[in-house]
Each structure stands twice: as structure tokens, then as C-alpha cells.
C-alpha positions as CSV (number, residue, x, y, z in Angstrom):
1,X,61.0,24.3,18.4
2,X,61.2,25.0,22.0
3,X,61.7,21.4,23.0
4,X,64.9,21.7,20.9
5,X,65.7,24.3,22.6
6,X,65.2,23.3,26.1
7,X,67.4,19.9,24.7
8,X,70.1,22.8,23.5
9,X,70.1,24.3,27.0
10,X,70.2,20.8,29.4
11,X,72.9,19.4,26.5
12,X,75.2,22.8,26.9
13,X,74.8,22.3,30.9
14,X,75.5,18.5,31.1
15,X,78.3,18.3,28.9
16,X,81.3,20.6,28.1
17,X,82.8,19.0,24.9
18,X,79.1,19.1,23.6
19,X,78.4,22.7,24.7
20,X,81.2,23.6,22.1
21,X,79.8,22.0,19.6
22,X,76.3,23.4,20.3
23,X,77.7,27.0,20.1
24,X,79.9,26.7,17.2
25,X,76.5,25.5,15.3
26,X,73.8,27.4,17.0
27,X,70.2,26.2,17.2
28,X,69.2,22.3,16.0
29,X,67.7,22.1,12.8
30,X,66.4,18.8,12.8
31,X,63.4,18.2,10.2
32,X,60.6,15.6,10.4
33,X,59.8,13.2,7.4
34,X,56.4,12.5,8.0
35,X,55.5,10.4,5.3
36,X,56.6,7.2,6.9
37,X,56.8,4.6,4.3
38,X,57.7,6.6,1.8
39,X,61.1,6.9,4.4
40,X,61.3,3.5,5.0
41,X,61.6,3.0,1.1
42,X,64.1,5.3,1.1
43,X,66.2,3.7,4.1
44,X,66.2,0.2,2.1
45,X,67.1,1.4,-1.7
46,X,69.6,3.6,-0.2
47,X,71.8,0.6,2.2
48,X,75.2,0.3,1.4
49,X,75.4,2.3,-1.7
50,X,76.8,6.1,-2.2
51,X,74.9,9.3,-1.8
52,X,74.9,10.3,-5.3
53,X,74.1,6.3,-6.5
54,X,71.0,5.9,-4.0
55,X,69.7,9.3,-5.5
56,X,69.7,8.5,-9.1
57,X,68.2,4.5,-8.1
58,X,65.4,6.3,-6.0
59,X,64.7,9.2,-8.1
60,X,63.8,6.2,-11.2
61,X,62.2,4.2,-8.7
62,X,59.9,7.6,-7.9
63,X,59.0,8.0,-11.6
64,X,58.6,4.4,-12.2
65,X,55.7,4.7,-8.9
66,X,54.4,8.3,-11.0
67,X,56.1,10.0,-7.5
68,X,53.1,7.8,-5.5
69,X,55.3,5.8,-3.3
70,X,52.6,3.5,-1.9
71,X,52.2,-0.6,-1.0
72,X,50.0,-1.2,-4.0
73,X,52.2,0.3,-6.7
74,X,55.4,-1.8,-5.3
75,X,53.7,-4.8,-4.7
76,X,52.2,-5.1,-8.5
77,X,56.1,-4.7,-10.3
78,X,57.8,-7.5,-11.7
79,X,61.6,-8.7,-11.3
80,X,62.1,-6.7,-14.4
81,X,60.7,-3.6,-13.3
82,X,62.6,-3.5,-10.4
83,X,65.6,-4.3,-12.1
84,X,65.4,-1.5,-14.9
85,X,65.7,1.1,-12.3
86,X,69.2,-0.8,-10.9
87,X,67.4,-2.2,-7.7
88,X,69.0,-5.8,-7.0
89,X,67.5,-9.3,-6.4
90,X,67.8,-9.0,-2.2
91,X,66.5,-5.2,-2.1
92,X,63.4,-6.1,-4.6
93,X,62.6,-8.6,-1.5
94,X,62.7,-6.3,1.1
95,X,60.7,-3.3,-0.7
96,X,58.0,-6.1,-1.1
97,X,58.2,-7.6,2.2
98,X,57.7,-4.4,3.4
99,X,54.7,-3.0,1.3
100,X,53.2,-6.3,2.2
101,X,53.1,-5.8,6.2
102,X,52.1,-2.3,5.6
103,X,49.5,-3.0,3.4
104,X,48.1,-6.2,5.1
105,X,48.1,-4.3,8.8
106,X,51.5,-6.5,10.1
107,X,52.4,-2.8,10.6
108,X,50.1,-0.7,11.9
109,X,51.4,1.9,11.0
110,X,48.5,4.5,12.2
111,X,49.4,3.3,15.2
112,X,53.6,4.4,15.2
113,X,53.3,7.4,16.9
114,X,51.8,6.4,19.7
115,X,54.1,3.2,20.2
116,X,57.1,3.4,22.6
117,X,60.5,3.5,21.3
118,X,61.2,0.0,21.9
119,X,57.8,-1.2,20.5
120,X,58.5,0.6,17.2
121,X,61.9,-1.0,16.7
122,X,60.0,-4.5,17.5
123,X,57.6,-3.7,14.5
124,X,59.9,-2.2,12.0
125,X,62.5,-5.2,12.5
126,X,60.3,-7.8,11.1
127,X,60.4,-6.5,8.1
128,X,63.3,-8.5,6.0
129,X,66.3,-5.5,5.4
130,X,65.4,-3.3,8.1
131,X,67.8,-3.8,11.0
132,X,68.3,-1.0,14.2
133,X,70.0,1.0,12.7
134,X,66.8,2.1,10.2
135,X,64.7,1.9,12.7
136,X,66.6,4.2,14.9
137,X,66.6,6.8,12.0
138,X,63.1,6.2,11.7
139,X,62.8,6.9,15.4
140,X,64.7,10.2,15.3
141,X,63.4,11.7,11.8
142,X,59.6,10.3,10.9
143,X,58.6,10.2,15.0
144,X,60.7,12.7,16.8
145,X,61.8,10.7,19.2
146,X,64.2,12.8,21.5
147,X,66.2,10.0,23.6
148,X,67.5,7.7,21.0
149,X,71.4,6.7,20.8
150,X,72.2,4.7,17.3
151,X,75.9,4.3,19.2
152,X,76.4,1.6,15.8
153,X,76.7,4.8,13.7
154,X,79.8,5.2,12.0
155,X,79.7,8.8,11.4
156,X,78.4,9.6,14.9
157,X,81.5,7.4,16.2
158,X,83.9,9.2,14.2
159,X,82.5,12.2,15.6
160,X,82.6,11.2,19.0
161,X,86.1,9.8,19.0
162,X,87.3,13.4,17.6
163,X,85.7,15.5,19.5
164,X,86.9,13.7,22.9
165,X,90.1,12.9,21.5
166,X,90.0,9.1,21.9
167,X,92.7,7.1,20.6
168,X,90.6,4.3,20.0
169,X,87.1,4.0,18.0
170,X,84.6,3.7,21.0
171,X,82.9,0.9,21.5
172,X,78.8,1.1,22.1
173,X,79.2,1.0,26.1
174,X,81.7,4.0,26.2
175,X,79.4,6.2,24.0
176,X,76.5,5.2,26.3
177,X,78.8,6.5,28.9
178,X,79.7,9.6,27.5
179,X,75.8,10.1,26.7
180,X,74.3,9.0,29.7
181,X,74.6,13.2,30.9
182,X,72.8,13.9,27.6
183,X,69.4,12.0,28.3
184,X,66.1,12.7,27.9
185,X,67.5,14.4,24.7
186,X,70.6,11.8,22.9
187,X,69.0,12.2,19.8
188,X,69.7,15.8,19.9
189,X,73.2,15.6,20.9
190,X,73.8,13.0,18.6
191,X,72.5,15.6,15.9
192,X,75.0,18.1,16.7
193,X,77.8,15.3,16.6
194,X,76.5,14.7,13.4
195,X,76.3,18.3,12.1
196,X,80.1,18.6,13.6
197,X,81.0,15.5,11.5
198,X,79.9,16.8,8.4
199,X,80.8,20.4,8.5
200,X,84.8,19.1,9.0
201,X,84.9,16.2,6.2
């Protein structure tokens, strides 16, 4: 708690637009998810579907796994199994490629926290369906990680491009701009971009 409020203070001081936002939603309430694969199952089902439709695919795929989301229990399904619950062809590939690092040590995952940013996203991209993006989610909610900018994320964009009235979506180079005050804390501010995003829809 008090690092995110020493990243509340720096981000109120280092940018102005951002200091409004920061006031108009009070502290951050950013929570951890610290059961890491359990996340990155989550991340996969849920690509490119809706809220409500990822829910009801991962809440079978939960009691289809007895609520024990684990390598084993993934890797001993069939095609059928997988496709009872409404999971396709490509994502029954990438749950399995993924229980199959984790369980085989490709990932060592007791070893994630400890990693560097950029050695986490090296890791997690190996595995077939998880791209940057997941792994910078991963980064921000399983680790903590307090300096990451996913600048390829549409609702942080949308935010940004309100909030400092741009006529044009922003590309990745002019939100590291406009971030580059924020750091060590852009995950933080990006948070609060994200919280302003939401509130308004």
C-alpha cells in the first residue's frame, strides 16, 4: 500500500492531466492474482471473446477441472472435453502448450518473481497464444510490476486520447512520450487511465 501511494504522489507531481484523474478516483486499488497459472488460463480462454462469454466458457472449464486449475488436469482432456465447455480447436492448443512448459520446467515458474520484466516476457512468449500483451497483464497483476506500459492497449489508448484531447488515436511512441514523466510507476498511471476509461463508458 504505501508504494502505491508514493506512485499516487510522484504521478500527481509529474503530470497534470493525470493528477486530475488521480483525485477524481482517490487512492489505487490495484489487486494481485497470485495464483499464476491459474491467470494465464484465464488470459488465453478469455482472447477475443466478450466479458460475459469468457465467464460462462471459464466458469465450465473450472468445474470440468473440480475448481483445481492445474497442468496435470488440462493436459489428460480430450478434443471432446475441451470442446463441451465451448473452447475451440486453436485455444485447446495453447491451454496444452502451456500446461506442458509449466509442468515440464520450460517455465520455471518458481522462479517469475525474481525475473526482470523483460525476462518474464521472454518466458511467457514461448508459449503458443500468449503474445505481450498477456504478458504485460501478467506483469502488472500476478507480479506487481510497477513500470510497465502495454501502450497496444485499446482501452488505455482510448483513455489517453480523451483525456489529452488528441484528435488522433496515439500511436505507441507518443504514449511513451506522454508516460515517460510517469516512470518508475506507468503501471500505476496506466491503472488510473484505466479506472477513468471505465467509470465514463
Amino acid at each position: 500500500m504505501k508504494k502505491l501511494h508514493r506512485a499516487a504522489l510522484h504521478l500527481k507531481k509529474a503530470d497534470p492531466t493525470l493528477s486530475k484523474i488521480i483525485s477524481q478516483y482517490g487512492p489505487c486499488k490495484l489487486k494481485l492474482n497470485r495464483r499464476y497459472f491459474h491467470a494465464l488460463v484465464e488470459a488465453i480462454l478469455s482472447q477475443q471473446l466478450s466479458i460475459k462469454a469468457a465467464a460462462t466458457i471459464f466458469r465450465r472449464f473450472k468445474e470440468l477441472l473440480d475448481n483445481k486449475i492445474e497442468p496435470a488436469g488440462i493436459l489428460q482432456f480430450s478434443d471432446a472435453q475441451f470442446r463441451g465447455v465451448g473452447i475451440s480447436r486453436q485455444k485447446m492448443g495453447y491451454l496444452r502448450d502451456l500446461a506442458q512448459k509449466w509442468s515440464d520446467g520450460h517455465i520455471a515458474h518458481r522462479r517469475l518473481a525474481k525475473m526482470s520484466d523483460e525476462e518474464v516476457m521472454a518466458v511467457l512468449t514461448q508459449v503458443k497464444g500468449i503474445g505481450r500483451w498477456t504478458a504485460e497483464m501478467f506483469l502488472i497483476f500476478c507480479l506487481g510490476r510497477l513500470d510497465v506500459l502495454p501502450v497496444d492497449d485499446l482501452g488505455f489508448r482510448n483513455a489517453i486520447k480523451r483525456a489529452y484531447g488528441l484528435r488522433r488515436d496515439p500511436t505507441p511512441k507518443k504514449i511513451e512520450k506522454i508516460a515517460e514523466p510517469w516512470r518508475p510507476y506507468r503501471s500505476i498511471g496506466t491503472w488510473y487511465f484505466w479506472e477513468s476509461w471505465d467509470k465514463k463508458q
